[in-house]
N, C-alpha and C positions, 0 to 999 in steps of 0.2 A: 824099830820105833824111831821117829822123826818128832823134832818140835817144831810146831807151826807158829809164827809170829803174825800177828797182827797189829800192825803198827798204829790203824787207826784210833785201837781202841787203849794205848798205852799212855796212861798221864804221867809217867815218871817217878811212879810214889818209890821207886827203889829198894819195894821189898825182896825182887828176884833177886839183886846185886847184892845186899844184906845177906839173906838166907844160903847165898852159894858161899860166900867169903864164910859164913859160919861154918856150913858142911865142911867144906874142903882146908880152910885153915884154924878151924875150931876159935875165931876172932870177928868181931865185927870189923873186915877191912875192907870196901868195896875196892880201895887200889889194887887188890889181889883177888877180886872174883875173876870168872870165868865167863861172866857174860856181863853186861855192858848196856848203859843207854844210852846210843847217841843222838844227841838231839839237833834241832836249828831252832834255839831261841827267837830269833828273831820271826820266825814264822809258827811257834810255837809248836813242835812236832817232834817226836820221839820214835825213837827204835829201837827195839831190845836185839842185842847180838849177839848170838855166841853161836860155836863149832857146827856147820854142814853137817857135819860124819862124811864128810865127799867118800864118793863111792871108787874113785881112783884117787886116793889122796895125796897129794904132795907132800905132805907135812911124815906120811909114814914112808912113801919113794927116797926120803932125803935121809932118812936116819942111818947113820953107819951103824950103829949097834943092834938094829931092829928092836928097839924097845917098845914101837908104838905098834899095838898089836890092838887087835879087833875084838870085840867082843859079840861071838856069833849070835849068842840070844837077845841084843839089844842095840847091835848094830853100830856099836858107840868104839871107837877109837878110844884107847884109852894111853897112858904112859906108864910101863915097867918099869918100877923106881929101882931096882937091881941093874936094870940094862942101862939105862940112862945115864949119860956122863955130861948132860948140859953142856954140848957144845953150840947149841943154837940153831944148828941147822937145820931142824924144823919152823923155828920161827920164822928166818930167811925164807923156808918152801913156801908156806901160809900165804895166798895170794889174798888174804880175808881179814888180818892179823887176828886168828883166833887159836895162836898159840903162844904160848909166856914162860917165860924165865924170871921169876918175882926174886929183885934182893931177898936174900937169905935162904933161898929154896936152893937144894943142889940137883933138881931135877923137873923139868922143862913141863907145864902143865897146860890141860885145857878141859873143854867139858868133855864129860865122858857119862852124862843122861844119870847123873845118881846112881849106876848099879841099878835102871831100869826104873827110878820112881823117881824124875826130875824132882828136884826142890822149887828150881822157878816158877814150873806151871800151876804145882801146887800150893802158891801160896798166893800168884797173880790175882788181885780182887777182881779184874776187868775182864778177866780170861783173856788177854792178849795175846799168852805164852801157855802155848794146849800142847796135847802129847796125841802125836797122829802114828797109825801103826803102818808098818812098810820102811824100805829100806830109804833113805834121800837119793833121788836120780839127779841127774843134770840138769835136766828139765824145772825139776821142784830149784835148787840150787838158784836158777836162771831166774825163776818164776820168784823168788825171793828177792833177790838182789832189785827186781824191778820195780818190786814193792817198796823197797828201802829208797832205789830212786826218786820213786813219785812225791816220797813222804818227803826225804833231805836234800832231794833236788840236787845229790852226785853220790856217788859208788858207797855204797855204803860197810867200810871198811875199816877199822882200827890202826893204822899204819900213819 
């Protein structure tokens, strides 16, 4: 499974960024969700972002402990909080920054598709953030980032 963003159709209302900061840190904290809306105010344009699942991924190449391991039924990279010693080097890998080391967390976090039932697409009013099935290739990768392009007019990146 893959998340498809549409950026056109995203007003910002911040319900994906809410609802994953709840899933995953049981708090209303959007400085700790896993996905993001980057915007350009001044052209009025937004873009929801979180994790590829890259299908060669960097962010799993870098880890010394192997704790970012795959999750074959849903395609989603996730982090083994046993394996995990937060040393960041995932984050460094992330050419995307869609990987995070949150104050207070002792282990390095990103999306990882809900355990197969995303929270953001299911709560998205606009359907911006859908749930498409298949693995993310290069191509979809490539074919995203140009989208995020067109919308924020550069790289569309958290770093």
């Amino acid at each position: 499974m893959q998340l498809r963003i549409d950026p056109t159709k995203c007003t910002g209302c911040q319900l994906c960024v809410i609802y994953c900061s709840v899933k995953h840190r049981r708090a209303v904290d959007p400085s700790k969700a896993n996905i993001t809306i980057l915007a350009d105010h001044a052209a009025h344009t937004r873009l929801p972002l979180t994790c590829f699942q890259c299908p060669d991924a960097p962010c799993q190449a870098a880890c010394p402990t192997e704790a970012i391991l795959r999750n074959e039924e849903t395609n989603a990279l996730w982090v083994e909080r046993e394996l995990c010693i937060a040393c960041g080097a995932c984050v460094a890998a992330c050419p995307y920054g869609n990987m995070f080391l949150f104050d207070g967390e002792e282990c390095a976090q990103k999306c990882d598709l809900c355990d197969g039932s995303p929270e953001c697409a299911a709560v998205c009013p606009q359907a911006a953030i859908t749930v498409a099935e298949g693995k993310m290739s290069d191509g979809d990768i490539a074919a995203a980032l140009e989208r995020g392009r067109a919308v924020l007019g550069k790289d569309p990146v958290r770093r």
